[in-house]
C-alpha positions as CSV (number, residue, x, y, z in Angstrom):
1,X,86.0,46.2,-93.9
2,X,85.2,49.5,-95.3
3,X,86.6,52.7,-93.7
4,X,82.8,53.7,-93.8
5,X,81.4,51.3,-91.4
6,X,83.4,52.8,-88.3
7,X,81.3,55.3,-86.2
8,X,84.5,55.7,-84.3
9,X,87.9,57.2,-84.5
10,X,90.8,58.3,-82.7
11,X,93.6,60.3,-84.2
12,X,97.2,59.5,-83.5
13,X,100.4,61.1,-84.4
14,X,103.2,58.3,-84.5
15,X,106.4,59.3,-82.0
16,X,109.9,59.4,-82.2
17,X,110.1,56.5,-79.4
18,X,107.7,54.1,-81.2
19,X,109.8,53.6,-84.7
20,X,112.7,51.4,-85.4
21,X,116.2,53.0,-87.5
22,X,114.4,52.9,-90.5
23,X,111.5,55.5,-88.4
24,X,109.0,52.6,-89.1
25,X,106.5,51.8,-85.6
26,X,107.8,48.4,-83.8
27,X,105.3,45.9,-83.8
28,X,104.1,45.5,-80.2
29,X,103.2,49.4,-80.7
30,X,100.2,48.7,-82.8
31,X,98.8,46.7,-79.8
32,X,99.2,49.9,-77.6
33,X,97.6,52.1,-80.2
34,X,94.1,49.8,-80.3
35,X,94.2,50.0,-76.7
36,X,94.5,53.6,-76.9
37,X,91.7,53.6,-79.3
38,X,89.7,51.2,-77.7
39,X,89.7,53.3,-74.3
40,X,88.6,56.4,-76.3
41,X,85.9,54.3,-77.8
42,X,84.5,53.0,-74.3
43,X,84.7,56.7,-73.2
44,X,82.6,58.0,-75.9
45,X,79.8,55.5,-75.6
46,X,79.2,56.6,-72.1
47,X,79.3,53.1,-70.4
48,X,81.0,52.8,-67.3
49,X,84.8,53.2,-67.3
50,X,87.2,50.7,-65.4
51,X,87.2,51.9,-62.5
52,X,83.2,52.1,-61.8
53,X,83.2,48.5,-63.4
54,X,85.6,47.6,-60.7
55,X,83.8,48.8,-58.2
56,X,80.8,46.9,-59.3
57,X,83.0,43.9,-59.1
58,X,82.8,42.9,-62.4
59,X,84.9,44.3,-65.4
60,X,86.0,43.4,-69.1
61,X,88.7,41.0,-69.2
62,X,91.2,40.0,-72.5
63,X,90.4,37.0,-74.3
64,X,92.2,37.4,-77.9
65,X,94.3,40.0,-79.7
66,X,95.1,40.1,-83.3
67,X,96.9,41.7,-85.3
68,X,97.6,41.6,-89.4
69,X,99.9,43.6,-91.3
70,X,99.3,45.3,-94.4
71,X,102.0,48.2,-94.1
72,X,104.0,50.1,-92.1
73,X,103.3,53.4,-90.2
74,X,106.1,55.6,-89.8
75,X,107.4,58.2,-87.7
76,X,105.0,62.0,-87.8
77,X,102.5,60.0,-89.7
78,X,98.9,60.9,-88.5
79,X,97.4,57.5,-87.9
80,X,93.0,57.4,-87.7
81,X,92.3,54.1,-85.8
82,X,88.8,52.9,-86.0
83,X,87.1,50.8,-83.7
84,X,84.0,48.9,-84.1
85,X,81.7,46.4,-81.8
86,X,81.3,43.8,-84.3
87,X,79.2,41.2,-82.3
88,X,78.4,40.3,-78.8
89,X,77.8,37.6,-77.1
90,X,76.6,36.5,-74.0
91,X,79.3,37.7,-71.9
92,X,81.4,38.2,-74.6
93,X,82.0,41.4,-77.2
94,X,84.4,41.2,-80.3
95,X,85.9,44.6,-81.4
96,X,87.2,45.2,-84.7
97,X,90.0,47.6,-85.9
98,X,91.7,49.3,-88.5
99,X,94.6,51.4,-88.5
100,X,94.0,54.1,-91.6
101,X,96.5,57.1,-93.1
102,X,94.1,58.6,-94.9
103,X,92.7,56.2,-96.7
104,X,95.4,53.6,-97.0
105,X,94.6,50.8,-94.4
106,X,97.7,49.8,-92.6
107,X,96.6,47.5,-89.7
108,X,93.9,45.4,-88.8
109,X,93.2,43.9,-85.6
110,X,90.6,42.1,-82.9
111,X,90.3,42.5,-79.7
112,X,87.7,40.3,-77.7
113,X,87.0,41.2,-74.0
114,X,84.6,38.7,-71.8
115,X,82.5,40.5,-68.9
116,X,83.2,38.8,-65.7
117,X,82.9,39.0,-62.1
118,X,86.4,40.2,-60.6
119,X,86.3,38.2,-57.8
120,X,85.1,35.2,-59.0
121,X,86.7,35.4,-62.2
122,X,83.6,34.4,-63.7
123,X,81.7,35.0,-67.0
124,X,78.6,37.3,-66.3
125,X,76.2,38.2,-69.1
126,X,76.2,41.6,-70.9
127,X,73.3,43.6,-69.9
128,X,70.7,44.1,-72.2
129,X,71.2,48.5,-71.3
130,X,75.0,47.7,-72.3
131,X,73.7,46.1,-75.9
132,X,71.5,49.3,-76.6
133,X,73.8,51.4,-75.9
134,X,76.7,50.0,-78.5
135,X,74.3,49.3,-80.8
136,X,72.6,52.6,-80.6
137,X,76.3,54.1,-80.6
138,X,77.7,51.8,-84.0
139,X,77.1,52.3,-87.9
140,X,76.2,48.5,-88.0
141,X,74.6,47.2,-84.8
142,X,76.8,44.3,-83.5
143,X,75.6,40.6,-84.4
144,X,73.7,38.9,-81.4
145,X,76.3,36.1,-80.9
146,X,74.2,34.6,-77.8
147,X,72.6,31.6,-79.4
């Protein structure tokens, strides 16, 4: 994917405690850097954070996490992390992201969350205010997975 076609990202400095002896980021890092991102994300679209979601009774629940490598990040480096509502389904919503330093891509990864009813534990369908909103908020409006 093309830096471009991210309406969203999040600076992040890498930090001494995330590197390995050679000052390179650990692995498992990258996974707490998208969620980092994708929280910022959620915040700027306006849509309901966590907590309002859990009172509702219904909130976004992990499906899948991916990750590939390209190369390294290392310790100081300035890391822009882009995040991007590539489709959604009917209870579903697959998020893509890339991992930049300037404009060398590092990282990529997806992260794909299903909307369900807490107590239940229960798929429940994405709200049609929830699509606009994304798809208002995104370069590229996500793909309309539901069929």
């Amino acid at each position: 994917m093309a830096k471009a076609d991210f309406a969203f990202f999040h600076r992040l400095r890498v930090r001494w405690s995330e590197v390995d002896m050679q000052a390179i980021v650990f692995n498992g890092n990258y996974l707490n850097y998208f969620d980092v991102a994708f929280t910022e994300y959620w915040r700027a679209t306006g849509l309901p954070n966590v907590i309002t979601q859990a009172g509702e009774g219904k909130e976004l629940f992990a499906r899948k996490s991916t990750i590939e490598y390209m190369a390294p990040a290392r310790f100081d480096d300035e890391l822009d992390i882009g995040v991007r509502c590539a489709s959604i389904g009917r209870s579903s919503l697959q998020f893509i992201l890339e991992i930049y330093l300037g404009e060398n891509h590092l990282i990529s990864g997806e992260l794909v969350y299903v909307y369900a009813d807490t107590e239940k534990r229960k798929a429940v369908a994405v709200s049609e205010e929830w699509r606009a909103i994304i798809s208002s908020f995104e370069t590229h409006a996500p793909a309309d997975t539901r069929t």
